[in-house]
N, C-alpha and C positions, 0 to 999 in steps of 0.2 A: 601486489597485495590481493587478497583475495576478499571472501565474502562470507561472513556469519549470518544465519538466518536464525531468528526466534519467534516461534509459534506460541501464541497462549489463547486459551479460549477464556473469553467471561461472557456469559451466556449466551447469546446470541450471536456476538461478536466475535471475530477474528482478529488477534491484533499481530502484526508483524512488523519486527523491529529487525533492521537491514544494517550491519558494521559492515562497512570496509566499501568495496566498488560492486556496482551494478553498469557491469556494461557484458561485450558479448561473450564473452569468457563464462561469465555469471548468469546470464538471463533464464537458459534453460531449470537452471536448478531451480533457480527463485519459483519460474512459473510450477515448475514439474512439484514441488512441496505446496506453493499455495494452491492449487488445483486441488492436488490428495489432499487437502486441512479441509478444503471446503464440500466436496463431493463427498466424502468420507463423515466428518462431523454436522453439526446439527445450526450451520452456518448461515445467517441470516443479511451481517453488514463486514465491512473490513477497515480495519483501522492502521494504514500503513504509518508505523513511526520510521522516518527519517533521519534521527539527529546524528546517530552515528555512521551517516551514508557520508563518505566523502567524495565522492565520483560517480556520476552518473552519465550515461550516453544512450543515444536513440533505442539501444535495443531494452535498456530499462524504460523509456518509455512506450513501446512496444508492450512490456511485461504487463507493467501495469496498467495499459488502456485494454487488453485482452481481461485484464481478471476485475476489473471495473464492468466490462463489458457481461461476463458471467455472472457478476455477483448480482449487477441492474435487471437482466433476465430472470432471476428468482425473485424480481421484487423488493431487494436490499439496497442499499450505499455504502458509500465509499468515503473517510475521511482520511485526507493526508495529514502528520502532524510533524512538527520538529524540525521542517524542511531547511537546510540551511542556506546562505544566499549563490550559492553555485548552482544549487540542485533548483531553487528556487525560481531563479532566471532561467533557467533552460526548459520549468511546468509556464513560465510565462509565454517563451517565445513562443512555444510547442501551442499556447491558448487551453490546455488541460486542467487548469484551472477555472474555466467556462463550465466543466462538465465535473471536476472531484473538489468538494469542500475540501479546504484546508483551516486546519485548526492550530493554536498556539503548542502544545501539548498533548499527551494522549489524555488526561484528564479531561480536559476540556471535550474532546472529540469524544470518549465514553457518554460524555453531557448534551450534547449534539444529538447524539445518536438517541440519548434514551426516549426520547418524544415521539422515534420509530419504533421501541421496543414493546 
């Protein structure tokens, strides 16, 4: 299986919603479009929605500790949402949930955020 990426911007915000597998097959693409979304547009926080991620492995969180990393250096954050209990267990083991909110939904997460906006 492979992996669908969706980019949408509402205002400030990046949100990206991940189908299918994030592992090493995948990583490059994910980082190489979120990088261009953020460098490129008028990118402030990021809102990774999860629900349709079904497999995730170290190099996804690789991905996303790098663009966490990027996005904290402009002064923005980071929420994760939708996370299901696979992908879930393995932001625990990893302790990356120490450092990226996670949220129930992206609604939620939009609502998180706006008190940065």
């Amino acid at each position: 299986m492979s992996l669908q990426i969706e980019l949408e911007h509402h205002r400030k915000t990046l949100i990206v919603r991940l189908n299918g597998e994030l592992d090493h097959h995948t990583a490059d693409a994910v980082k190489a479009k979120m990088e261009e979304a953020i460098l490129r547009g008028n990118v402030s926080h990021i809102i990774l929605s999860l629900k349709d991620l079904s497999f995730m492995d170290s190099s996804g969180l690789g991905v996303i500790l790098g663009r966490y990393k990027l996005i904290t250096a402009k002064g923005g954050r980071m929420v994760v949402c939708d996370v299901n209990p696979s992908v879930y267990r393995l932001f625990e083991m990893s302790g990356l949930f120490k450092i990226v909110s996670v949220e129930d939904n992206e609604s939620r997460a939009l609502q998180s955020l706006e008190v940065a906006l």
